[in-house]
C-alpha positions as CSV (number, residue, x, y, z in Angstrom):
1,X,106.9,162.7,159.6
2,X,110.5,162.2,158.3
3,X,111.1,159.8,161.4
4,X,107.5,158.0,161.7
5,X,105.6,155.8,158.8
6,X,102.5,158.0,157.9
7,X,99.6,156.6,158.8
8,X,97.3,155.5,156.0
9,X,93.2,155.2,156.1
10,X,91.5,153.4,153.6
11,X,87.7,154.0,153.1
12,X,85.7,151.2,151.8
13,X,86.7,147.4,151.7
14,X,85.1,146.0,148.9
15,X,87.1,144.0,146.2
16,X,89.4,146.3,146.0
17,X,89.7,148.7,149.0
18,X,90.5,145.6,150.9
19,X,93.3,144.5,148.6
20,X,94.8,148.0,148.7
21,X,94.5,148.1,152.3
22,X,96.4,144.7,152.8
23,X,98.7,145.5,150.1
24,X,99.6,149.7,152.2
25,X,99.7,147.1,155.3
26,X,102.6,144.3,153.9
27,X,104.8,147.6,152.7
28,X,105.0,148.5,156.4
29,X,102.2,151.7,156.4
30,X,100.3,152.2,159.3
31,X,96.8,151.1,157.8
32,X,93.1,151.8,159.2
33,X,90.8,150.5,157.4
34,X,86.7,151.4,157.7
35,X,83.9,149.6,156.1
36,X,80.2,149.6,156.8
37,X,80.4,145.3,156.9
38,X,81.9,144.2,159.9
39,X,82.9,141.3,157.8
40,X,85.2,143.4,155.4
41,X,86.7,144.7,158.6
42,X,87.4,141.7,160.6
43,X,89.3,140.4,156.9
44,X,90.7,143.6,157.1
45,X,92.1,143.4,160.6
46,X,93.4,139.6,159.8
47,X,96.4,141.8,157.5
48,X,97.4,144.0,160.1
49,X,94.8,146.3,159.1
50,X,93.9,149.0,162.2
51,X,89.8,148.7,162.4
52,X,88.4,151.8,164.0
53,X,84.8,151.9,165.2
54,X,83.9,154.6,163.9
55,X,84.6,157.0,160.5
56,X,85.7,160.0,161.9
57,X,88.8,158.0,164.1
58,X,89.8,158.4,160.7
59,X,89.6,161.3,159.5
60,X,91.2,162.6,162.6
61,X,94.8,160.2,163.3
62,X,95.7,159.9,158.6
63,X,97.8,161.4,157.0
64,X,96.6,160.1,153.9
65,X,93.1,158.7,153.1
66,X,92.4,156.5,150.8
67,X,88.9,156.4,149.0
68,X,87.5,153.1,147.2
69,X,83.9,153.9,147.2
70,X,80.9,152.8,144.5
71,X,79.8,156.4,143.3
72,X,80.7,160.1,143.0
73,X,77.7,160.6,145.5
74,X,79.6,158.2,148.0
75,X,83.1,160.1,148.3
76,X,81.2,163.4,148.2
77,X,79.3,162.2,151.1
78,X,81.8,161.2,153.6
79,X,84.1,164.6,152.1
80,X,81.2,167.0,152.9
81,X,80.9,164.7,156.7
82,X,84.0,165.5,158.1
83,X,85.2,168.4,156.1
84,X,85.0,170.7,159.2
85,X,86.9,168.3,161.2
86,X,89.5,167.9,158.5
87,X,89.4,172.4,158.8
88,X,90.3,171.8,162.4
89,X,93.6,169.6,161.7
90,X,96.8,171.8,161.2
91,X,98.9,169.2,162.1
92,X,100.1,168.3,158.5
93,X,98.1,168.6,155.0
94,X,95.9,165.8,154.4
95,X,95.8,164.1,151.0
96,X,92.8,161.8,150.2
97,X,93.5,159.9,147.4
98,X,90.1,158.6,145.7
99,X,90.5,155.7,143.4
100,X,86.7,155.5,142.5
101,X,85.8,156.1,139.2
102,X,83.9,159.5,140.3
103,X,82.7,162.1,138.1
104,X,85.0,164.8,136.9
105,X,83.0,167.6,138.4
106,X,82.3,166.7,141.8
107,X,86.1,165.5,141.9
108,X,86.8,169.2,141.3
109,X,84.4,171.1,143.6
110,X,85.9,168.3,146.1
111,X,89.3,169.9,145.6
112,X,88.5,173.2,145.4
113,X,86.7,172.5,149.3
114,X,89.3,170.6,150.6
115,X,92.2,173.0,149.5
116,X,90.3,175.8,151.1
117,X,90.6,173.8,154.3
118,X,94.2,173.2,153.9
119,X,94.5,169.6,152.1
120,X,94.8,168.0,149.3
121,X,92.2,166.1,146.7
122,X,93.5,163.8,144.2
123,X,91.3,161.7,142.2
124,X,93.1,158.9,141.5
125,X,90.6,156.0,139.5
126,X,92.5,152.4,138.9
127,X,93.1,150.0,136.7
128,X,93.9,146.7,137.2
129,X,91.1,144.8,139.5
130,X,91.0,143.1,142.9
131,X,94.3,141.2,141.7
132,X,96.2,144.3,140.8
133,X,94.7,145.8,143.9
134,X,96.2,142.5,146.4
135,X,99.5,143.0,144.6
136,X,100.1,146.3,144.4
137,X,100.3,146.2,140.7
138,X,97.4,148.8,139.9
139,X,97.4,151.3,136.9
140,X,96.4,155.1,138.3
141,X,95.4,157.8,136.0
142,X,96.0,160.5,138.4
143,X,93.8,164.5,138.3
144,X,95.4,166.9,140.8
145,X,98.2,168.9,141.5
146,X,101.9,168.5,141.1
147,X,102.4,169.1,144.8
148,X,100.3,166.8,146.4
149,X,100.9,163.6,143.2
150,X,104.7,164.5,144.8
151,X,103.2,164.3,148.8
152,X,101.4,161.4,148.3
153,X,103.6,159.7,145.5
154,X,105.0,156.6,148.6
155,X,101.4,155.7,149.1
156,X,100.3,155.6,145.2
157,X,103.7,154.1,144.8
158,X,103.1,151.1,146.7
159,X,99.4,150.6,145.1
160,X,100.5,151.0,141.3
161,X,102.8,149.8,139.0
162,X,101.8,152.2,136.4
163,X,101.7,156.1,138.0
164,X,99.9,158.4,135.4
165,X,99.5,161.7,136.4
166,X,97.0,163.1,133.2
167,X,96.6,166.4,134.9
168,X,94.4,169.1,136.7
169,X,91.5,168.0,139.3
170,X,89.3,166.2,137.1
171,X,91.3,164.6,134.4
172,X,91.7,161.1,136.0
173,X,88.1,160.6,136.3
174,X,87.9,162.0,132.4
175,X,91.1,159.7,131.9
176,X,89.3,156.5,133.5
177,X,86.0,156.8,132.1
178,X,87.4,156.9,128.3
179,X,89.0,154.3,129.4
180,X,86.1,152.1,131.0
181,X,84.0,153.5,127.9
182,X,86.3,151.2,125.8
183,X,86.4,148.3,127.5
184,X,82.6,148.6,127.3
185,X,82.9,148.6,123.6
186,X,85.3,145.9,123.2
187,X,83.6,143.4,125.4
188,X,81.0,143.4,122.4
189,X,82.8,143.9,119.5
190,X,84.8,140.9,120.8
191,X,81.7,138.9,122.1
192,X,80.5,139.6,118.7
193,X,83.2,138.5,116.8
194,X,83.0,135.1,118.1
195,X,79.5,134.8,117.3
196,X,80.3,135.7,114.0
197,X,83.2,133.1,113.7
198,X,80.4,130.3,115.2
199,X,77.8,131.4,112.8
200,X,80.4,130.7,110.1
201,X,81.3,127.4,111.1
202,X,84.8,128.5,112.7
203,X,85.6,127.8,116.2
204,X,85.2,130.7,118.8
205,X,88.5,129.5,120.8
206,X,90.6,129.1,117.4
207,X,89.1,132.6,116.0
208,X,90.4,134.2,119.7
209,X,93.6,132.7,118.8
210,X,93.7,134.7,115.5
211,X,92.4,137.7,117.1
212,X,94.8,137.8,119.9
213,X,97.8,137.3,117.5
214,X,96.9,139.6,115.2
215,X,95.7,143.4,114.9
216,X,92.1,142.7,116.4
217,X,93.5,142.2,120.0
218,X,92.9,144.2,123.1
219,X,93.3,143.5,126.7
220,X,89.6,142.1,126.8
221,X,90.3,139.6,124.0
222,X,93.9,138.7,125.9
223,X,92.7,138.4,129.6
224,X,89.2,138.7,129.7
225,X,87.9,135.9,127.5
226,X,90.1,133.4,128.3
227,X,90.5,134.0,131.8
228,X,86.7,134.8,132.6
229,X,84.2,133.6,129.7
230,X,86.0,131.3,127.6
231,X,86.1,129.3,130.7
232,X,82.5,130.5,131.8
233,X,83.6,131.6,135.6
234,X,82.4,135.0,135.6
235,X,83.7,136.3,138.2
236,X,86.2,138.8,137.4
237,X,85.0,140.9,140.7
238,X,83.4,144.0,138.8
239,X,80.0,143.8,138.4
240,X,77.3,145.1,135.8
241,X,76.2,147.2,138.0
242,X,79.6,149.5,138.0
243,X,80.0,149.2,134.1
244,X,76.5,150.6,133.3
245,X,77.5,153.4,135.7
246,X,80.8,153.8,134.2
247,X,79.2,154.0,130.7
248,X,76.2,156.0,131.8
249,X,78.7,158.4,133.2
250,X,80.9,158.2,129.8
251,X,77.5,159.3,127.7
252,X,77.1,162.4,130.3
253,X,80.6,163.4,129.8
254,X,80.0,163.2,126.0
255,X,76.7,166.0,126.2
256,X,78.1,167.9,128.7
257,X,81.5,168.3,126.2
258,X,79.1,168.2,123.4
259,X,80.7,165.8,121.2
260,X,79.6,163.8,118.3
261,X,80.1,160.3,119.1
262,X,77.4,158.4,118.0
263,X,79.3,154.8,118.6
264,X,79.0,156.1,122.2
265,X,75.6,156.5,122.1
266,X,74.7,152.6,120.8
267,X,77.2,151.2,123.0
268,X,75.6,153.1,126.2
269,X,71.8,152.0,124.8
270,X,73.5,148.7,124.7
271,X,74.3,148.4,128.0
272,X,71.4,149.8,129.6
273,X,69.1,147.7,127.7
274,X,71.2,144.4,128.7
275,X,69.2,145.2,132.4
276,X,66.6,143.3,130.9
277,X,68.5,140.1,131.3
278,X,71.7,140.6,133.5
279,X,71.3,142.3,137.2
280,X,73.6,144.5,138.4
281,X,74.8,142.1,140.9
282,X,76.8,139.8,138.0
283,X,79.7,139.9,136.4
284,X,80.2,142.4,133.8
285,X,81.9,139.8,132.2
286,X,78.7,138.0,131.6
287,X,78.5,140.9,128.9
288,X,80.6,138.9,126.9
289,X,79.4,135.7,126.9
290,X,79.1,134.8,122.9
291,X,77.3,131.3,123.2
292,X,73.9,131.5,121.6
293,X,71.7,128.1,120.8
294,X,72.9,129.0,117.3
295,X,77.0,129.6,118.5
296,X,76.4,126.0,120.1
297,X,75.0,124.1,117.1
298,X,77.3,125.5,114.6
299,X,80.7,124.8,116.8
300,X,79.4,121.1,117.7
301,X,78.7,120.4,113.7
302,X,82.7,122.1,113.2
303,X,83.9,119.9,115.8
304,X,82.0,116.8,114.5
């Protein structure tokens, strides 16, 4: 391989497969790319992205394998579908590089499977969105071993800015959903902050001012608000549907490693209960939206 680019497949082109995809294809990989929406793919192929018709092309030509996929039941799927053909490769060792936030156990039994067969498993969840994604700019919390982080390191390299390898098989999914648990949290601690501020005749946009100066901040209150629901677009490009997952999966985590975290447990009942009124299909960001009848009154008598 010293004298040929490896060959890169991506697996799944959603919001952010597709911006990793395009992003492996402008750093001069050799990029297929394989989505169930022939849409995805034809965007795909417009970056130089290879389009094969079907999975296992593959599975049989990469020498890495990239994995952006909804759930831990979607990247075991296609892993237990072509395991026996990736057996039959001794060509090279293949590393498949799953950046979904999976589930720490089935990310482990995945490696223990694939390095029977001779390759490599790292999971590899990200941080950053569909921007960080089209830019290359990603976070990665990285569960694996040293050998193949060091093997695959050019590919993650040219996806992230930010290369964290947190340990063993496992311990980026753990790493990510801590992570994505947090986020949960501070989209209402923040959203409720603001209502607070409104309620006491303070304006929600000068009270984010004080919060993102100050101690109160976090990357929700500095990018989120006023990027996504101070200006009420929405459309950050992760929905509800993957944060209730995320947290749902955070809450399991917590009884299987039986700890006491009862903050974990309102925020989770919080976003499952939130169903009721936002579908999985919106912005998670709509999670934060502060502006109740009562926000509205109180900021138009402040401004008057």
């Amino acid at each position: 391989m010293a004298n040929q680019r490896p060959t890169i497949g991506v697996v799944g082109l959603g919001s952010m497969g597709l911006g990793m995809a395009q992003t492996l294809a402008g750093k001069d990989f050799d990029v297929l790319g394989f989505d169930l929406s022939a849409e995805r793919c034809t965007a795909a192929a417009a970056s130089n992205v290879g389009a094969p018709r079907e999975l296992p092309e593959i599975f049989s030509a990469a020498d890495f394998i990239v994995f952006s996929l909804p759930t831990a039941r979607d990247v075991a799927g296609v892993v237990n579908d072509h395991i026996e053909q990736l057996g039959r490769r001794s060509d090279r060792r293949v590393i498949i590089i799953d950046t979904s936030t999976s589930e720490p156990d089935v990310s482990r039994e995945l490696a223990q499977r694939l390095a029977a067969a001779g390759h490599g498993f790292l999971d590899a969840p990200v941080s950053g969105g569909p921007g960080g994604a089209a830019t290359g700019k990603l976070a990665m919390m990285i569960g694996g071993t040293e050998e193949d982080v060091a093997l695959a390191r050019p590919v993650i390299e040219a996806m992230a800015a930010k290369i964290l390898h947190v340990g063993p098989s496992g311990a980026g999914n753990v790493a990510k959903l801590v992570n994505n648990l947090l986020v949960a949290a501070h989209m209402i601690t923040t959203s409720e902050g603001l209502k607070l501020a409104a309620a006491a005749g303070v304006s929600p946009e000068a009270a984010l001012r004080v919060i993102n100066a100050a101690t109160g901040r976090s990357a929700i209150s500095e990018i989120h608000f006023p990027t996504w629901i101070m200006s009420e677009r929405f459309d950050s490009g992760f929905s509800m549907g993957l944060m209730r997952k995320d947290v749902r999966l955070a809450r399991e985590l917590t009884e299987r490693a039986g700890a006491d975290l009862p903050l974990t447990g309102l925020i989770g009942q919080i976003w499952a209960e939130s169903a009721g009124r936002l579908a999985d299909s919106d912005d998670f960001t709509r999670m934060g939206d502060f502006r109740t009848p009562a926000a509205s009154e109180k900021k138009v008598a402040t401004n008057g």
